[in-house]
NULOTOR-6018 format. One record per residue (C-alpha): residue number from 1; residue in three letters; z, x, y. Coordinates in steps of 0.05 Angstrom, whole numbers, plus 5000, padded with zeros to 4 digits. Each point is the difference from the previous one (the first is absolute). Example, Ala and Ser with C-alpha at 12.3 -4.5 7.8 and 13.67 -1.06 7.14 Angstrom:
# NULOTOR-6018
(1,'ala',(5156,5246,4910))
(2,'ser',(4987,5027,5069))
# end
This chain:
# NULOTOR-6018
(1,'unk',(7489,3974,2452))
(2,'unk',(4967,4966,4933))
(3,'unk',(5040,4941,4971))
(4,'unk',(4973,5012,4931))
(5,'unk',(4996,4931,4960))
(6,'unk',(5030,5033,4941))
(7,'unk',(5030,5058,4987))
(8,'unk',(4966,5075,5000))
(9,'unk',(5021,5044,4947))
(10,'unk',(4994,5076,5005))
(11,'unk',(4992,5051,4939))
(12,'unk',(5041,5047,5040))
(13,'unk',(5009,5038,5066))
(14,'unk',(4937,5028,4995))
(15,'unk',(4964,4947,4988))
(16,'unk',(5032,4960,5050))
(17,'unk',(4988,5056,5048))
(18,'unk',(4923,5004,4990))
(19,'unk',(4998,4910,5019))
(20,'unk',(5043,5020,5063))
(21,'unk',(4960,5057,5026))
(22,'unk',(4935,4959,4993))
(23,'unk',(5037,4944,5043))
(24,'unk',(5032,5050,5052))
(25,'unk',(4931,5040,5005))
(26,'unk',(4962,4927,5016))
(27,'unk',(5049,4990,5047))
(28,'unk',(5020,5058,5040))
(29,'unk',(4944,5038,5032))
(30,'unk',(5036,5066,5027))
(31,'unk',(4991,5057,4951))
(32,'unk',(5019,5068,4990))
(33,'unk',(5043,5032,5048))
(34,'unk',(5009,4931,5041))
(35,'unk',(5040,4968,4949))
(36,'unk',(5065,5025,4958))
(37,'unk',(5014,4960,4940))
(38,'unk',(5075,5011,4983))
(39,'unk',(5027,4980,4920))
(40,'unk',(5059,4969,4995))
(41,'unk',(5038,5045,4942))
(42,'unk',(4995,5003,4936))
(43,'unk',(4956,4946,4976))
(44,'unk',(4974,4980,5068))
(45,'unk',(4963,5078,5007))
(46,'unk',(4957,4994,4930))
(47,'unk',(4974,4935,5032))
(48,'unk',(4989,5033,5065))
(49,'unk',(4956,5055,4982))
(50,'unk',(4936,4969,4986))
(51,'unk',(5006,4964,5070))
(52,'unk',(5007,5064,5033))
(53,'unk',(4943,5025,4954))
(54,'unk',(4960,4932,5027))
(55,'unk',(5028,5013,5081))
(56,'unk',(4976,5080,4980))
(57,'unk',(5061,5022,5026))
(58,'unk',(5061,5038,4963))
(59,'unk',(5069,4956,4979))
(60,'unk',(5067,5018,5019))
(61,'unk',(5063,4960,4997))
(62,'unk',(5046,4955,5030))
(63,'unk',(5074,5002,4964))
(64,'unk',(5037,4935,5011))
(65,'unk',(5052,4974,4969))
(66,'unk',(5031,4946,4967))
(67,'unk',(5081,4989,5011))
(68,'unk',(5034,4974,4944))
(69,'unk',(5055,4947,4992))
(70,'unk',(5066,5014,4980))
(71,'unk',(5006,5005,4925))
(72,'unk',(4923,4982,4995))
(73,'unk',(4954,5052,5021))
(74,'unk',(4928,4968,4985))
(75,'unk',(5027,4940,5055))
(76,'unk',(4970,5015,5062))
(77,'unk',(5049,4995,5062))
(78,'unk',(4958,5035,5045))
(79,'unk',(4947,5060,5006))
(80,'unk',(5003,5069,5044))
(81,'unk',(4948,5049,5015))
(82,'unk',(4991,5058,5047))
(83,'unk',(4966,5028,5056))
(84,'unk',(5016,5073,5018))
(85,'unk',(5074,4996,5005))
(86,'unk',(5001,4918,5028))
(87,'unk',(5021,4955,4936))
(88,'unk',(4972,4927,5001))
(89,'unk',(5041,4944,4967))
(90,'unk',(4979,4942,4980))
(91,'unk',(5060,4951,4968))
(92,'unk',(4986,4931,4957))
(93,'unk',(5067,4958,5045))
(94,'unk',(4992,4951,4951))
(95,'unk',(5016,5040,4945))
(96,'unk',(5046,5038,5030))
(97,'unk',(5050,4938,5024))
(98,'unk',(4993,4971,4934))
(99,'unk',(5027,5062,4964))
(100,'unk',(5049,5015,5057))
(101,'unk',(4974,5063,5003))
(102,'unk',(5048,5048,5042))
(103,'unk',(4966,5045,5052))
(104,'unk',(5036,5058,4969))
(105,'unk',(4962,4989,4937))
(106,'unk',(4930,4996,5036))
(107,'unk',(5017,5070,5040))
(108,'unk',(5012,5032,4938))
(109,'unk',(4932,4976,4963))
(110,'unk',(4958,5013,5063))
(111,'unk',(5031,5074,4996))
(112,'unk',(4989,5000,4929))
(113,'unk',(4934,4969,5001))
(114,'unk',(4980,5048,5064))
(115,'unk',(5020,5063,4954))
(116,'unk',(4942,4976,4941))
(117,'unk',(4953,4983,5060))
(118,'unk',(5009,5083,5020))
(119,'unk',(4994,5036,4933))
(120,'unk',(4943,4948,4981))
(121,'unk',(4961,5024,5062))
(122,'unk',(5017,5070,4988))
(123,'unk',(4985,4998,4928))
(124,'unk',(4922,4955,5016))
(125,'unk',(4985,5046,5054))
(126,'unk',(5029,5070,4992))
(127,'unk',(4976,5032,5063))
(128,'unk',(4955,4956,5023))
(129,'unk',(5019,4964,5064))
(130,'unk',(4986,4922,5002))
(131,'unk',(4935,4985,5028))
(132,'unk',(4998,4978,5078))
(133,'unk',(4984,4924,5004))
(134,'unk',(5000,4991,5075))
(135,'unk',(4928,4960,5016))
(136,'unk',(4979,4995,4930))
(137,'unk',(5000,4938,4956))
(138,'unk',(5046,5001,4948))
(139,'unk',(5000,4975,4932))
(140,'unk',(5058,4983,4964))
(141,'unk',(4995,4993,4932))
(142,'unk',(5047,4985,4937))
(143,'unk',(4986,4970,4934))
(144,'unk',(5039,4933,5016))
(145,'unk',(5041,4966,5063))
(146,'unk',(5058,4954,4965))
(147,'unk',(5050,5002,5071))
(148,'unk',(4960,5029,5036))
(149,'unk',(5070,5037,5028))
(150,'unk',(4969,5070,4988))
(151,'unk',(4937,4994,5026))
(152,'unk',(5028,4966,5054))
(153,'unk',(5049,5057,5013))
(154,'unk',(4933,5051,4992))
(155,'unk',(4964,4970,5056))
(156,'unk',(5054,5003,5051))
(157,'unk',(5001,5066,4983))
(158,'unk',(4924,5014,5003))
(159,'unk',(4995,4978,5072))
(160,'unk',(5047,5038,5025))
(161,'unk',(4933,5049,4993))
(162,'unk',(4965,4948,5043))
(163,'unk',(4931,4993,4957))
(164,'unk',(4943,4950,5015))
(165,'unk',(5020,4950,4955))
(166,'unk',(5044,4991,4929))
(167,'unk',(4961,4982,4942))
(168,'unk',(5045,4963,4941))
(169,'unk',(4965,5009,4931))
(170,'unk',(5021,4982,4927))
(171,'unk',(4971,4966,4948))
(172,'unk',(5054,4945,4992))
(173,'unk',(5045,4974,5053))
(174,'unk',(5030,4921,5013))
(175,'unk',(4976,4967,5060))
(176,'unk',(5073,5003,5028))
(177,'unk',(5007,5071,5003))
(178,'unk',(4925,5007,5028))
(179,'unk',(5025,4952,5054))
(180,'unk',(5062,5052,5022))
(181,'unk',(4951,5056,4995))
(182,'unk',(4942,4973,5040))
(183,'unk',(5062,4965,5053))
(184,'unk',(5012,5078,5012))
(185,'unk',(4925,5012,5026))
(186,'unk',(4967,5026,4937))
(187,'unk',(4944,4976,4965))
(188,'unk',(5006,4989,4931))
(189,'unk',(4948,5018,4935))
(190,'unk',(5024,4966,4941))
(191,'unk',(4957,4978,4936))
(192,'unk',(5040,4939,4981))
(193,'unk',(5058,4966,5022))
(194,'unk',(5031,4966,4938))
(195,'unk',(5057,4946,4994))
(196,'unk',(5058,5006,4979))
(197,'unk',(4999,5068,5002))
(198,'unk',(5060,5042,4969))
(199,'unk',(4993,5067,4978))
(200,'unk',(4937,5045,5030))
(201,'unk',(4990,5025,4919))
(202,'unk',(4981,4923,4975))
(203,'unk',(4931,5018,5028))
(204,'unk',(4989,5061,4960))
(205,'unk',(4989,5004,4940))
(206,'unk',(5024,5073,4992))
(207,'unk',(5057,5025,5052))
(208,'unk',(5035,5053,4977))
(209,'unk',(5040,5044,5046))
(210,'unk',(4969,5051,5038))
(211,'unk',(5041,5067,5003))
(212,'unk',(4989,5053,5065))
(213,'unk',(4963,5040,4967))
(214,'unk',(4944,4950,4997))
(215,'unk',(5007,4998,5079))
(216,'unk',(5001,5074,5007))
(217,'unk',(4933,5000,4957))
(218,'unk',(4963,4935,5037))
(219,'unk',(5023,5026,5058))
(220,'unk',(4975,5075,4993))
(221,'unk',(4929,4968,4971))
(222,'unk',(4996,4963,5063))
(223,'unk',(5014,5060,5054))
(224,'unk',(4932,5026,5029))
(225,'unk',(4974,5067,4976))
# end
């Protein structure tokens, strides 16, 4: 981790993605077909592909995510992701008790939340089946770890592959998230760890939504000839 004295500012996802690979590549030595590096969707997967193009390996995807609060969607209350047909939840109890949260509530936004996670995946990667992980090093990457909920919620579902080892990579993160990560067992790549924190877009300068098709077309760039 680098506690930056002040505060990085990226151009945008690309940019950002260009300072990260140069820190992954200096710090990961596996390349090609050793290591998988995984984006986080959408914005996480434009920042991924020049690590992958650093690692000289193709990208594919990891799908968490986020579960909403009642009546509040962008409030995190948890995170889900998927391996094969095994869901892995990760809740925020905090949050949870303080909104009274029912468990009927949380059942239906993991089921709605596990729908997007299966058309997302069938829309990124049409055919394609997700790249085996077992004994690689993986590389997580997404543009910015706020939570850290869905990334958390990735990993568990990444070892059920059983790789070498779990890379975490963004460009921003705060130290208290990186803590819950690297707690887990991973290894953490971040570029600055700024305080207070708040939104992931403060640090950019341009972050505009990214739209599938933009992860269709990084995505299909990436895939070896």
């Amino acid at each position: 981790m680098l506690a930056g004295a002040r505060r990085l500012m990226f151009r945008d996802r690309d940019e950002a993605g260009r300072r990260l690979a140069q820190r992954v590549a200096g710090s990961v030595v596996e390349r090609g077909a050793e290591v998988v590096v995984l984006g986080v969707p959408r914005g996480g997967v434009l920042v991924a592909a020049p690590v992958a193009a650093a690692l000289e390996t193709v990208l594919d995807v990891i799908v968490p995510r986020k579960l909403g609060a009642p009546g509040n969607p962008e409030l995190a209350i948890g995170a889900l992701a998927v391996a094969g047909e095994q869901e892995f939840l990760v809740l925020d109890p905090r949050t949870t008790a303080w909104l009274e949260v029912s468990e009927d509530y949380i059942e239906a936004e993991r089921a709605r939340q596990r729908a997007e996670i299966g058309r997302r995946e069938a829309a990124y990667r049409g055919s394609r089946p997700p790249l085996a992980l077992s004994g690689r090093v993986v590389v997580l990457v997404d543009d910015g770890i706020a939570t850290g909920m869905t990334i958390r919620a990735a990993v568990a579902a990444v070892r059920r592959s059983a790789p070498k080892e779990v890379v975490v990579a963004a460009p921003v993160a705060p130290l208290g998230s990186l803590r819950e990560i690297e707690a887990a067992g991973c290894r953490t790549l971040v570029l600055d760890t700024p305080w207070p924190f708040g939104a992931v877009g403060r640090f950019y300068v341009s972050f505009d939504s990214v739209e599938d098709e933009q992860v269709m077309r990084v995505l299909a760039a990436s895939q070896a000839p």
